[in-house]
Gaussian input, Z-matrix of N, CA and C with variables (Angstrom, degrees):
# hf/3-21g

backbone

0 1
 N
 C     1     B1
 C     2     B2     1     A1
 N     3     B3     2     A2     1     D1
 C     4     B4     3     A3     2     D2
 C     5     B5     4     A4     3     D3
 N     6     B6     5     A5     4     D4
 C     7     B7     6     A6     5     D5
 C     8     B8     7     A7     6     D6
 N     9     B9     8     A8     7     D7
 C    10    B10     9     A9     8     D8
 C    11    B11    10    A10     9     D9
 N    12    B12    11    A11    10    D10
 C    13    B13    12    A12    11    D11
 C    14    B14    13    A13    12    D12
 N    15    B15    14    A14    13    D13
 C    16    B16    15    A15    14    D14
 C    17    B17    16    A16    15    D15
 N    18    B18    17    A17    16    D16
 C    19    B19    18    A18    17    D17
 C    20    B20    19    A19    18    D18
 N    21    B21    20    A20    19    D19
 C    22    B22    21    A21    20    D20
 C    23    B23    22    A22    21    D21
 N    24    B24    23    A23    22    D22
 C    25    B25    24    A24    23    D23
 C    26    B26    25    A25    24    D24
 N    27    B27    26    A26    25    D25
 C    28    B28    27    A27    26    D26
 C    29    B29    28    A28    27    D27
 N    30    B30    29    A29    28    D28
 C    31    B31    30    A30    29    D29
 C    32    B32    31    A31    30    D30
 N    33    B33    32    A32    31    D31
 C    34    B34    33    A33    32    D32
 C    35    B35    34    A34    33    D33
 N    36    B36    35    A35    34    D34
 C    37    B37    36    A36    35    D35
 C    38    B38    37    A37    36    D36
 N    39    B39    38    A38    37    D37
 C    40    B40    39    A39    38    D38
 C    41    B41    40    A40    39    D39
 N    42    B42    41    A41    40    D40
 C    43    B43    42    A42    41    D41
 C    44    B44    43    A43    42    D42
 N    45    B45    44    A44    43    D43
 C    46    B46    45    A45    44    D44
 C    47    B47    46    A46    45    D45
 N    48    B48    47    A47    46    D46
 C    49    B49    48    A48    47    D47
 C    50    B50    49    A49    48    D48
 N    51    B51    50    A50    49    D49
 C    52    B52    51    A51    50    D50
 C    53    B53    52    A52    51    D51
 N    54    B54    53    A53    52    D52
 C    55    B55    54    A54    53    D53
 C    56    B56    55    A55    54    D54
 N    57    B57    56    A56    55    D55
 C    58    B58    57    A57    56    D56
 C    59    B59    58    A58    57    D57
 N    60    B60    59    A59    58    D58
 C    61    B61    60    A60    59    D59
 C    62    B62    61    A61    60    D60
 N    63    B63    62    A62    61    D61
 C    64    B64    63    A63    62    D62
 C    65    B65    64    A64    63    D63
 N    66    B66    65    A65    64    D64
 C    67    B67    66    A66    65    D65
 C    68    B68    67    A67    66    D66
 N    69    B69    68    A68    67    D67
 C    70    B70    69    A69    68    D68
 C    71    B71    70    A70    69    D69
 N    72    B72    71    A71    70    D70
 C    73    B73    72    A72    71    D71
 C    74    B74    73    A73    72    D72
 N    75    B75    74    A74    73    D73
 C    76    B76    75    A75    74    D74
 C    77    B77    76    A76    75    D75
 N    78    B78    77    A77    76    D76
 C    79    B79    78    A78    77    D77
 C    80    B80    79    A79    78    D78
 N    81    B81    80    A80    79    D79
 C    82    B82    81    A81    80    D80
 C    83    B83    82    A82    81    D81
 N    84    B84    83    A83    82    D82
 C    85    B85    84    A84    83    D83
 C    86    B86    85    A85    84    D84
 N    87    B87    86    A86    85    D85
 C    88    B88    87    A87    86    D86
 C    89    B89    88    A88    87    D87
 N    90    B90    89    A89    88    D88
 C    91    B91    90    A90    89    D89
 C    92    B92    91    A91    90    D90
 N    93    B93    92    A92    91    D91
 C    94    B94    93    A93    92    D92
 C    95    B95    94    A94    93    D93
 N    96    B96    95    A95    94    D94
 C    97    B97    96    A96    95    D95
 C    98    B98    97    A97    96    D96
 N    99    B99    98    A98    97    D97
 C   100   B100    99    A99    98    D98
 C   101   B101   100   A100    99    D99
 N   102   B102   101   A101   100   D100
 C   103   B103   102   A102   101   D101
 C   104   B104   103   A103   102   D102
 N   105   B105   104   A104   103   D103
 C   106   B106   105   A105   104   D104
 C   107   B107   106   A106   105   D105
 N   108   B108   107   A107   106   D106
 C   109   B109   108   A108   107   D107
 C   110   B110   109   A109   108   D108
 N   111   B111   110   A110   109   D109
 C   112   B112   111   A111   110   D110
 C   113   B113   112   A112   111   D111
 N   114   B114   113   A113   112   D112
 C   115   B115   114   A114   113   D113
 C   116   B116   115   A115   114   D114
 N   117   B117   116   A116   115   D115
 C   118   B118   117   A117   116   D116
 C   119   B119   118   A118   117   D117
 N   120   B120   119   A119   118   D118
 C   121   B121   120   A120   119   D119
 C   122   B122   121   A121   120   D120
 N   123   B123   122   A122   121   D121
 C   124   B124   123   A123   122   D122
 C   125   B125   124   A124   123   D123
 N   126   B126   125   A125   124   D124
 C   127   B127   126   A126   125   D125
 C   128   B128   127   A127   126   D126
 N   129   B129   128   A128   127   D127
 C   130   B130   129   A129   128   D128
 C   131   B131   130   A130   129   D129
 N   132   B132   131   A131   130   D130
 C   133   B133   132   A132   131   D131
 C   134   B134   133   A133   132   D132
 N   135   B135   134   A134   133   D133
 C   136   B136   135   A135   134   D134
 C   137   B137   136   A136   135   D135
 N   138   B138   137   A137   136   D136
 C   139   B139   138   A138   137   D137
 C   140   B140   139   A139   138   D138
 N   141   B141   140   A140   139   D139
 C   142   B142   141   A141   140   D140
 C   143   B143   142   A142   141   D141
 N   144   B144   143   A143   142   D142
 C   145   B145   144   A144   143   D143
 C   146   B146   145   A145   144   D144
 N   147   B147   146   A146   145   D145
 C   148   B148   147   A147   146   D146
 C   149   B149   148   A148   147   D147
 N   150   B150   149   A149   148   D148
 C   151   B151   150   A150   149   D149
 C   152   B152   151   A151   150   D150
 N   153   B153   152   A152   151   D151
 C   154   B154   153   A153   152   D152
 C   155   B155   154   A154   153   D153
 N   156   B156   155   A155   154   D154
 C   157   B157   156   A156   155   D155
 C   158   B158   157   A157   156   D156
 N   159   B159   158   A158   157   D157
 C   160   B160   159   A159   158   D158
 C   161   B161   160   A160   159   D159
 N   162   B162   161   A161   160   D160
 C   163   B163   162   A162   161   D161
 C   164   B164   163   A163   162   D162
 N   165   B165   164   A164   163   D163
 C   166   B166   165   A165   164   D164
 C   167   B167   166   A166   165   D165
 N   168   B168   167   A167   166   D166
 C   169   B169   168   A168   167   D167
 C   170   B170   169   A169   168   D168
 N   171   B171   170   A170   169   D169
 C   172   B172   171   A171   170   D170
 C   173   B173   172   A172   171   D171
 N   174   B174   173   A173   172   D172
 C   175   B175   174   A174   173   D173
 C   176   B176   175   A175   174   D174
 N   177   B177   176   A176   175   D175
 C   178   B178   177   A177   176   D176
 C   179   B179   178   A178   177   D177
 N   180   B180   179   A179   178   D178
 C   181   B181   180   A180   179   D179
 C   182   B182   181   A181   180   D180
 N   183   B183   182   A182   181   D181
 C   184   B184   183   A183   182   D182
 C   185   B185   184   A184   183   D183
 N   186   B186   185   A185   184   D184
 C   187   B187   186   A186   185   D185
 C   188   B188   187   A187   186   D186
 N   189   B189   188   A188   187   D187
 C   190   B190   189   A189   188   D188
 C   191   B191   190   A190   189   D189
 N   192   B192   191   A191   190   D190
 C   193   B193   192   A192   191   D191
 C   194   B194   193   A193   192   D192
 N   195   B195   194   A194   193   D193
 C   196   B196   195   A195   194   D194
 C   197   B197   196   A196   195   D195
 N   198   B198   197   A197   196   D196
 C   199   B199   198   A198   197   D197
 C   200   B200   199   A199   198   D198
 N   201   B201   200   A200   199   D199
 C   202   B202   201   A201   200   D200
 C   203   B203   202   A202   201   D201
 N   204   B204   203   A203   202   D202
 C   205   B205   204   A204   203   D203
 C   206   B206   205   A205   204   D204
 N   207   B207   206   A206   205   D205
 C   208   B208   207   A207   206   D206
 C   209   B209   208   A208   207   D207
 N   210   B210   209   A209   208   D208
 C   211   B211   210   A210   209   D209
 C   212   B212   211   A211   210   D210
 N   213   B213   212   A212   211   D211
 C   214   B214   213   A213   212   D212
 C   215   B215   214   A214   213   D213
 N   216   B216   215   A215   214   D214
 C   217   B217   216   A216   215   D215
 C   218   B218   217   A217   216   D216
 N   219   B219   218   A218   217   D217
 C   220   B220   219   A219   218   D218
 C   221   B221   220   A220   219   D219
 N   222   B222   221   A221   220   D220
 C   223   B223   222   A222   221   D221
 C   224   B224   223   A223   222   D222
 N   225   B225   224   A224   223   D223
 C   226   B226   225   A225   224   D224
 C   227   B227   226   A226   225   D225
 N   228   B228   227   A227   226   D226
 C   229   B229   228   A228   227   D227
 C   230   B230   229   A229   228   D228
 N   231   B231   230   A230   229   D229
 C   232   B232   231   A231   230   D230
 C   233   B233   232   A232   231   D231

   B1=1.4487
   B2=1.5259
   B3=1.5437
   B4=1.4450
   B5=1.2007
   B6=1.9738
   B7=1.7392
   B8=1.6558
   B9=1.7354
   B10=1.3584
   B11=1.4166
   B12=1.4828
   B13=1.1487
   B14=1.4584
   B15=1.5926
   B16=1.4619
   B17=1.8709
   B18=0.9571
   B19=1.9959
   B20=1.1880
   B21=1.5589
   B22=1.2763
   B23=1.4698
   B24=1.1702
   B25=1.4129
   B26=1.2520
   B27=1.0988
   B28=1.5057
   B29=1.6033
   B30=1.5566
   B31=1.4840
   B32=1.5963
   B33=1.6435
   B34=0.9668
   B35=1.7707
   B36=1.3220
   B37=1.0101
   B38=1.9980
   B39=1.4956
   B40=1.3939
   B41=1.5236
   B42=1.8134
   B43=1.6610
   B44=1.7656
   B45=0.9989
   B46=1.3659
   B47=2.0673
   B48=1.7146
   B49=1.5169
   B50=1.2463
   B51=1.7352
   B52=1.3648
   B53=1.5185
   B54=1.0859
   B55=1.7001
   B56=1.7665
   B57=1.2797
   B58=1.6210
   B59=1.9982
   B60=1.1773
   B61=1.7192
   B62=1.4673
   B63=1.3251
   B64=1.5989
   B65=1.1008
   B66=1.2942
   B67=1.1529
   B68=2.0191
   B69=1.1864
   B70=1.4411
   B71=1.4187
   B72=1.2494
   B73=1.8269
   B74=2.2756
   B75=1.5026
   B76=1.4041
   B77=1.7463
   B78=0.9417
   B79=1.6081
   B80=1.8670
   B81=0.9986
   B82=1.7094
   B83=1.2102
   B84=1.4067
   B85=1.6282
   B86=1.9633
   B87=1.0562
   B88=1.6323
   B89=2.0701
   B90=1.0714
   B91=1.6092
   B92=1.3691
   B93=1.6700
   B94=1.4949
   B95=1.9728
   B96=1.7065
   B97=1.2152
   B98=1.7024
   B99=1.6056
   B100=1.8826
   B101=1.7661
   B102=1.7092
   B103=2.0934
   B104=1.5993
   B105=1.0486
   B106=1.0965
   B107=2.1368
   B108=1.1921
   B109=1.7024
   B110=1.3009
   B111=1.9020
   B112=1.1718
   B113=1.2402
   B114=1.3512
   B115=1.5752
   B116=1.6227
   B117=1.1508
   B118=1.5477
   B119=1.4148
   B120=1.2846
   B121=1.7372
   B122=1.3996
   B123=1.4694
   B124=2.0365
   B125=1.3913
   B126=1.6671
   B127=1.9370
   B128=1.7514
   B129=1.2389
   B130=1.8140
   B131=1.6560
   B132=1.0422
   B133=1.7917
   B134=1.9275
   B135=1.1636
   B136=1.7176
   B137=1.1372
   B138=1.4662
   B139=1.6948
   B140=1.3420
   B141=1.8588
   B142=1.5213
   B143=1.4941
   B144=1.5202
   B145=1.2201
   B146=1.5918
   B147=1.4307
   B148=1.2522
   B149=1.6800
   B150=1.1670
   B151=1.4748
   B152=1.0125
   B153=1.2502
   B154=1.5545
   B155=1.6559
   B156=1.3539
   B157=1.2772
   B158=1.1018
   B159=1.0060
   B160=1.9001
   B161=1.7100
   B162=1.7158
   B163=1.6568
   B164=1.9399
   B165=1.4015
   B166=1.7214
   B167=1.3506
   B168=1.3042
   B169=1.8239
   B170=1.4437
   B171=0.9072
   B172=1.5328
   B173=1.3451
   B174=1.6404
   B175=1.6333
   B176=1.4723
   B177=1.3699
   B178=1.4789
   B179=1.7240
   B180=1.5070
   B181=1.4934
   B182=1.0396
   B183=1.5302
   B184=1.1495
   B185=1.6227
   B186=1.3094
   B187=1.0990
   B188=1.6427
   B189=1.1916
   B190=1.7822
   B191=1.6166
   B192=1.1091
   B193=1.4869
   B194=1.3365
   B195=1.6062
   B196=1.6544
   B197=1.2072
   B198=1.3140
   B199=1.3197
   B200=1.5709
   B201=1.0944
   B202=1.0671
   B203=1.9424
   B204=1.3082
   B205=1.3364
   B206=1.1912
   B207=1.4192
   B208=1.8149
   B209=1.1023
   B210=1.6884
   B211=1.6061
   B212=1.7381
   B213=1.0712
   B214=1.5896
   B215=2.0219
   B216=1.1803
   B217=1.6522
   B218=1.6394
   B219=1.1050
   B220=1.6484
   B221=1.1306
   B222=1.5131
   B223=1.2521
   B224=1.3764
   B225=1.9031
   B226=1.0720
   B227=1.8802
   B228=1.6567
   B229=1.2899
   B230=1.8657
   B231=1.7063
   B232=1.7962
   B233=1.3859
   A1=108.84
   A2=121.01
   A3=104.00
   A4=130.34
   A5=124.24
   A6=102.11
   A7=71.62
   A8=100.44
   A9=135.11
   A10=133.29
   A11=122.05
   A12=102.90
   A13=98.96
   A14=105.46
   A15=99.61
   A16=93.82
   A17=113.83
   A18=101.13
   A19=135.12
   A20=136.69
   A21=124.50
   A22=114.62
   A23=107.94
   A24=104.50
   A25=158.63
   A26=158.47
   A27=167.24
   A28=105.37
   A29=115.35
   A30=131.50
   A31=107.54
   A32=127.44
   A33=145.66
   A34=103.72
   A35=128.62
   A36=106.12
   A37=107.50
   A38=120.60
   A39=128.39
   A40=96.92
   A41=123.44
   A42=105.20
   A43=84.54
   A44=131.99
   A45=120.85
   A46=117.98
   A47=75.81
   A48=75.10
   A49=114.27
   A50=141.33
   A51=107.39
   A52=116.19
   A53=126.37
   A54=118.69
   A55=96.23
   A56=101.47
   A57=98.08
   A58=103.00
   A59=102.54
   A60=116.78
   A61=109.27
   A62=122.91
   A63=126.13
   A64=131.67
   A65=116.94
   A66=127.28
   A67=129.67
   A68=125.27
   A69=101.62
   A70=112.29
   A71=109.21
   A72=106.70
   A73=98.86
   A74=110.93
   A75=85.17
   A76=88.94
   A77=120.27
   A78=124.26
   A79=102.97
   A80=113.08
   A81=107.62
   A82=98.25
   A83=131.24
   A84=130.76
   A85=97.27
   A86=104.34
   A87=106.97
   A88=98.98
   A89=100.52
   A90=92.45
   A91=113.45
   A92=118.41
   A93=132.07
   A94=101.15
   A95=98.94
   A96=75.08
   A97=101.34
   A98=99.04
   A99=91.05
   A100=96.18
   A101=91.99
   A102=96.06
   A103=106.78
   A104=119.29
   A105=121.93
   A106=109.16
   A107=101.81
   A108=105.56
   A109=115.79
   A110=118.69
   A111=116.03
   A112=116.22
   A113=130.61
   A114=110.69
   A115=102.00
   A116=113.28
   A117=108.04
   A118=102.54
   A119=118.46
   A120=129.87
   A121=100.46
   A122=111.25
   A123=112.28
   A124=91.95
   A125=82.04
   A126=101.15
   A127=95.39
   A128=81.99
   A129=114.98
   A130=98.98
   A131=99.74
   A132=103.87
   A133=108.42
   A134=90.75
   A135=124.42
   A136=92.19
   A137=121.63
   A138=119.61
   A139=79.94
   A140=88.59
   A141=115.14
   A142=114.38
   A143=127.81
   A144=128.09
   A145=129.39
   A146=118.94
   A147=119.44
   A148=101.75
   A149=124.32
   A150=134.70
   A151=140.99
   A152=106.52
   A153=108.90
   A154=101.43
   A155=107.01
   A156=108.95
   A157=154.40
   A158=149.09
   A159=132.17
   A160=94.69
   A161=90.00
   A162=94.91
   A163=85.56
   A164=110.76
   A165=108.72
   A166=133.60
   A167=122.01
   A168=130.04
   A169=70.79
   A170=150.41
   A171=147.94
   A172=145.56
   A173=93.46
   A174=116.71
   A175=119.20
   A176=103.35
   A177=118.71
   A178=134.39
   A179=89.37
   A180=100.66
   A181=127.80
   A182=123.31
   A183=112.29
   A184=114.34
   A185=145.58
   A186=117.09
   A187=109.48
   A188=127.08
   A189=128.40
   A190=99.28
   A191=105.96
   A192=108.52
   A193=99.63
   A194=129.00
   A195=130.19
   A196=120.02
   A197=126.14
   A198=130.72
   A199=129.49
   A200=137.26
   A201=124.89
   A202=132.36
   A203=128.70
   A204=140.38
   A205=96.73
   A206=124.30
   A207=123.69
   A208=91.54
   A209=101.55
   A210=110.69
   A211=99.95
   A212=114.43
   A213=129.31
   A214=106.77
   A215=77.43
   A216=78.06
   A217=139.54
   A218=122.53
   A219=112.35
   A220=109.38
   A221=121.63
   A222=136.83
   A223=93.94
   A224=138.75
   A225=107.09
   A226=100.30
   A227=96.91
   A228=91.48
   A229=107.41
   A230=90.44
   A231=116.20
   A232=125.97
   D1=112.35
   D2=166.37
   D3=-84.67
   D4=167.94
   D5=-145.42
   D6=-97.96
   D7=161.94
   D8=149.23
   D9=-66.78
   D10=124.42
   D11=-171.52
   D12=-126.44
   D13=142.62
   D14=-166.47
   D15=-115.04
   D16=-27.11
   D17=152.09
   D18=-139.52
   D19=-169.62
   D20=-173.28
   D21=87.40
   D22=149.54
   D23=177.56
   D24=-17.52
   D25=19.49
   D26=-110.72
   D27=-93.61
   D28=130.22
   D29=148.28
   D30=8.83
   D31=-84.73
   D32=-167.97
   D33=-59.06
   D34=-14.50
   D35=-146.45
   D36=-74.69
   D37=-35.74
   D38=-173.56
   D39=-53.06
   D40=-30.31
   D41=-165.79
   D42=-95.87
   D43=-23.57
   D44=172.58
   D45=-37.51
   D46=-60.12
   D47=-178.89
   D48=-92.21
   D49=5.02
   D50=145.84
   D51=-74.46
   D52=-1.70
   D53=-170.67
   D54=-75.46
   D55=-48.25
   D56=-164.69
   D57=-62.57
   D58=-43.27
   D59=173.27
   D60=-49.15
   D61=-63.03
   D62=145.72
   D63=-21.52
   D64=-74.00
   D65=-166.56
   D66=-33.20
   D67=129.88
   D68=-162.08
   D69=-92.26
   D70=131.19
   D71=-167.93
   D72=-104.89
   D73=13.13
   D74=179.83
   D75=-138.07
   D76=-172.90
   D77=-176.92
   D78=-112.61
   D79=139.48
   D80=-168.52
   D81=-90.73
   D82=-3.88
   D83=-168.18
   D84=-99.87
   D85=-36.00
   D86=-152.11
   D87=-131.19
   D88=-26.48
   D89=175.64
   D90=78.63
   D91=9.59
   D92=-176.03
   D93=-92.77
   D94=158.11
   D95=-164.18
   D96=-77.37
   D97=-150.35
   D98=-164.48
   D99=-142.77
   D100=2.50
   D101=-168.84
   D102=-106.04
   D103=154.23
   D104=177.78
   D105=80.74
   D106=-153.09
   D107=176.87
   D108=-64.37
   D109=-6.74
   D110=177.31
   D111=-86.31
   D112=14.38
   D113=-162.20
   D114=157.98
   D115=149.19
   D116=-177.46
   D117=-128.65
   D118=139.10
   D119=167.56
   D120=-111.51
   D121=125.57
   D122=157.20
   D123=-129.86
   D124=145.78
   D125=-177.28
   D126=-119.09
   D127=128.99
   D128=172.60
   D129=-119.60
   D130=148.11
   D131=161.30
   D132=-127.95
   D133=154.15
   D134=-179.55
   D135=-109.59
   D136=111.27
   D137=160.12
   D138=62.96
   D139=-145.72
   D140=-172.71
   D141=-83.85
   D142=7.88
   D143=159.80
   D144=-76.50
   D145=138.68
   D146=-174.76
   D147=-101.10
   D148=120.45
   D149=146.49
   D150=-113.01
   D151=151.12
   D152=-162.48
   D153=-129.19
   D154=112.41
   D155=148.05
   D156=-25.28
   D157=71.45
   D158=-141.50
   D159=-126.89
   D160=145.22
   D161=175.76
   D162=-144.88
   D163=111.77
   D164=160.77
   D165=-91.11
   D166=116.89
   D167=-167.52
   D168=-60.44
   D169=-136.87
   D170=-125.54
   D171=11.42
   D172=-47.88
   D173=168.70
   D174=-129.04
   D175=-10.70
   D176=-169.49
   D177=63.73
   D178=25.73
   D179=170.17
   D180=-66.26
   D181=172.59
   D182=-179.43
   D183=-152.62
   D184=133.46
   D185=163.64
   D186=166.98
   D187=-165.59
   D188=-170.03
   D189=-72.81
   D190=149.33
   D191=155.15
   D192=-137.77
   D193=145.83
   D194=-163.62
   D195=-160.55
   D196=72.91
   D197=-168.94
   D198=-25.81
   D199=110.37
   D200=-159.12
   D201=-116.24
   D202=87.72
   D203=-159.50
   D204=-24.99
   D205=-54.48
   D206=-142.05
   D207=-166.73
   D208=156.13
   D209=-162.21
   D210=-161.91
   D211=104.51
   D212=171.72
   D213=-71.99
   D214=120.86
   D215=152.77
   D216=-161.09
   D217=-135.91
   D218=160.13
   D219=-157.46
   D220=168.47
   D221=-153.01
   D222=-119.61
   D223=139.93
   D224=-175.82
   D225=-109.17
   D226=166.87
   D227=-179.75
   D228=-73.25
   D229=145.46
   D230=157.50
   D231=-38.37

């Protein structure tokens, strides 16, 4: 039988708290929030990427949100 632990530290706990740190609390289309009855976030990961699903009752969007380390781009010419 393995023992139960009802507090204190647990395995899961470091991805626990980046999910909640992650997690997206506004809608990128409408700026409404996206937590609670307003809006739903689910996190799947790709590889080592965390995504989150997002759909906001507000505007009714829908789509990835994916935190992102680094980001290349360009400036366009004048």
């Amino acid at each position: 039988m393995t023992e139960r632990r009802v507090g204190g530290a647990h395995w899961w706990d470091p991805d626990r708290v980046a999910h909640l740190a992650d997690m997206p609390r506004f809608c990128p289309n409408c700026a409404g929030a996206v937590t609670g009855s307003e809006g739903i976030s689910v996190e799947y990961w790709e590889a080592d990427r965390r995504v989150y699903h997002t759909w906001c009752n507000s505007c009714g969007w829908a789509g990835n949100i994916v935190r992102i380390q680094r980001m290349v781009g360009h400036e366009p010419e004048d």
